[in-house]
matplotlib code that plots the C-alpha trace (Angstrom):
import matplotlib.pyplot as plt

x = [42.3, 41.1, 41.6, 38.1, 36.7, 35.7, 38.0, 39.7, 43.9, 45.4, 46.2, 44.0, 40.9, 38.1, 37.6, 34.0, 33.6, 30.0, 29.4, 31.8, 29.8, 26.8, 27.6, 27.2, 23.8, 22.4, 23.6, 21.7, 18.7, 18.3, 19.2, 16.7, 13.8, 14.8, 15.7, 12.6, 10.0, 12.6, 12.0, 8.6, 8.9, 9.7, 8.3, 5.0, 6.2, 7.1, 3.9, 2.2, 4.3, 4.1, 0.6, 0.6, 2.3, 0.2, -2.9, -1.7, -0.1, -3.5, -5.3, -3.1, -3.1, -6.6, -7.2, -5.1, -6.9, -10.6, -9.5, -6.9, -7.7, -9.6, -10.7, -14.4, -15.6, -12.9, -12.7, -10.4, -11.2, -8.6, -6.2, -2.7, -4.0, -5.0, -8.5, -11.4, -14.9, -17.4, -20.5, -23.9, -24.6, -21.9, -20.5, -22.2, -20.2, -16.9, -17.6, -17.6, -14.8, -12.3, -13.6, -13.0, -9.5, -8.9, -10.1, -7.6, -4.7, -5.8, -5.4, -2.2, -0.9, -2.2, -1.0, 2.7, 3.2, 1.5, -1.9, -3.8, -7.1, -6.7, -7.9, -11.2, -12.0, -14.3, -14.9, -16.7, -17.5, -17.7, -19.6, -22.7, -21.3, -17.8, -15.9, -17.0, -14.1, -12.5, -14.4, -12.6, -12.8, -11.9, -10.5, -10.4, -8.4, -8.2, -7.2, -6.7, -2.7, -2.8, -0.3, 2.6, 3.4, -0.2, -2.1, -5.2, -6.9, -6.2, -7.0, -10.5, -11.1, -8.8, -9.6, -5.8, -5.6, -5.2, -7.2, -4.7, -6.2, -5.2, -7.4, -6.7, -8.1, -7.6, -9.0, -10.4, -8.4, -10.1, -9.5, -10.2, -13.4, -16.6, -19.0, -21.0]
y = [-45.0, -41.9, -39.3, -39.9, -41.8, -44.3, -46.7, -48.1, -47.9, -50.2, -47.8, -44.7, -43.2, -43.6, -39.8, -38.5, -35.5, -35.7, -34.5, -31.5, -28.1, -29.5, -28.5, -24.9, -25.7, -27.1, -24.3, -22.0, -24.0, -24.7, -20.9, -19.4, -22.3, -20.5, -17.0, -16.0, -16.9, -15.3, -12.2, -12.2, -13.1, -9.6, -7.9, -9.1, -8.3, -4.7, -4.2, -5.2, -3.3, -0.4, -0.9, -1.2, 1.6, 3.9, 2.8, 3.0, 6.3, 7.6, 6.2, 7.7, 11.0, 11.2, 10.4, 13.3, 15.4, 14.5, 14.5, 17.0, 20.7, 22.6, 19.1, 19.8, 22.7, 25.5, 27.0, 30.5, 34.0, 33.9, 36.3, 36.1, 33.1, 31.1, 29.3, 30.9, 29.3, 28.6, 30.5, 27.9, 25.5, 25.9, 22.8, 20.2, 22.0, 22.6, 18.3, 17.8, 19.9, 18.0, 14.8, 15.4, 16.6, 13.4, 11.6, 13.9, 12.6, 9.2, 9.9, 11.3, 8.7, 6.0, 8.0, 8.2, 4.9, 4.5, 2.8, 3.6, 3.0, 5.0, 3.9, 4.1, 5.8, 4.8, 7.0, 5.9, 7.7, 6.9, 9.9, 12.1, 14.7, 13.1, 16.1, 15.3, 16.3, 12.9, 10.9, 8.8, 8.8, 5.4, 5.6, 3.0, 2.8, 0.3, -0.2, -3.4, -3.5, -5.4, -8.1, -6.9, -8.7, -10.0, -9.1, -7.1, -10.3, -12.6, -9.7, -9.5, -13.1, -13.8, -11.1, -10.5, -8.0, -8.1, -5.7, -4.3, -2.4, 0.2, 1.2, 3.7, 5.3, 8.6, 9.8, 13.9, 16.0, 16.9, 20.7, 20.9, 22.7, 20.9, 21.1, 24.9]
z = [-32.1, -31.5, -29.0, -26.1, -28.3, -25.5, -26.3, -23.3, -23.5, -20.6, -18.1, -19.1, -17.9, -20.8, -21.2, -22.8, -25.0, -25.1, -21.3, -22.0, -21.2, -19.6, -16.5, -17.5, -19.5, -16.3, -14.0, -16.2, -17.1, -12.8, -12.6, -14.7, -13.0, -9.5, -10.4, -12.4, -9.6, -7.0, -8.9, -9.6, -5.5, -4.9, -6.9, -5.8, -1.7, -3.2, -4.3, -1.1, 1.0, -1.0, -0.4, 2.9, 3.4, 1.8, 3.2, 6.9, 5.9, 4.9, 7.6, 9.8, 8.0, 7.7, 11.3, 12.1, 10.2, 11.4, 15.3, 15.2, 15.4, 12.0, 11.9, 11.1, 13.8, 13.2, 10.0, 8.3, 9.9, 12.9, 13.5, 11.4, 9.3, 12.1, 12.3, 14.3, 15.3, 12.8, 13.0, 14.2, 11.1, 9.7, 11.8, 8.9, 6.3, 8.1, 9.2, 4.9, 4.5, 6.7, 5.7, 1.8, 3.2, 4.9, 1.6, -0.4, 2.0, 1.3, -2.3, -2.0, -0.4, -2.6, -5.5, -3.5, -3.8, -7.4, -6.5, -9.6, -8.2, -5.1, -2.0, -0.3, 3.6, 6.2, 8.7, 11.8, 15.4, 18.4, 19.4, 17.9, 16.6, 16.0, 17.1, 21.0, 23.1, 24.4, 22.0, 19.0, 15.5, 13.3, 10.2, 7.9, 4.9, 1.8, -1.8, -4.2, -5.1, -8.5, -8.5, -11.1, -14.8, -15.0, -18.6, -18.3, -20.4, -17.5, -14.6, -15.6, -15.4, -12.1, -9.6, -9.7, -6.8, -3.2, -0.7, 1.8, 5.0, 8.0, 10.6, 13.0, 15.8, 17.2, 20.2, 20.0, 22.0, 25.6, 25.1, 21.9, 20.6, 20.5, 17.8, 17.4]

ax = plt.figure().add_subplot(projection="3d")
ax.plot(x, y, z, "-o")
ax.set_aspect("equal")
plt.show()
């Protein structure tokens, strides 16, 4: 007779060795099943956000920029560092100027948050020239977050990215300088 052998004594329990330890084999075969795409889970929300946050950031930003004052009709010659008018026909220029600012603040913020393929700005007025005093400016901001622990093999095939986008809208300032 031996000890949990199965063998029923009168009066004992039949005791098993054989389901010994399984417990703890199942706890971390269910464990891993539910931990790993929990993980990957938030990972992936991570990404997003970060993401999203850098895109309405920029947006943001960049709406500042265009609307704000020096946004496209000022430019440098003011007194103590401040910004005077730009001489006529310059106004096309100083308008390029502020919008490849508003792109760099885009960039920056894409490249905050560790978007590698930056993000892309879409400028749109309401008005002709944009810088119309109570007129508003829309600025549109996107980039493709690439959705983490995928190989590049299966990314070229999949379209493994998602396109995250902030618009915002910013109204010129009444007072502020029109075009020259």
């Amino acid at each position: 007779m031996s000890r949990g052998g199965g063998e029923r004594r009168p009066g004992r329990p039949v005791r098993r060795r054989s389901e010994r330890g399984s417990a703890i084999v199942e706890f971390i075969g269910v464990g891993t099943l539910v931990l790993v795409p929990a993980v990957y889970l938030v990972l992936t929300v991570a990404d997003l956000q970060a993401g999203l946050f850098a895109v309405e950031s920029g947006a943001r930003e960049a709406g500042r920029i265009l609307a704000g004052p020096g946004g496209g009709t000022r430019g440098p010659g003011g007194p103590a560092g401040r910004e005077g008018p730009v001489a006529d026909g310059a106004g096309a220029t100083a308008w390029a100027q502020a919008v490849a600012r508003a792109e760099r603040a885009v960039d920056l913020a894409a490249t905050d948050q560790r978007l590698s393929g930056g993000a892309d700005l879409e400028v749109r007025c309401a008005a002709d020239p944009c810088r119309t005093p109570d007129a508003t400016v829309t600025v549109v901001a996107s980039a493709q977050v690439p959705l983490p622990l995928v190989p590049d093999a299966l990314a070229a095939h999949l379209g493994t990215a998602v396109t995250v986008r902030a618009e915002h809208l910013v109204r010129v300032g009444a007072y502020i300088e029109g075009p020259p």
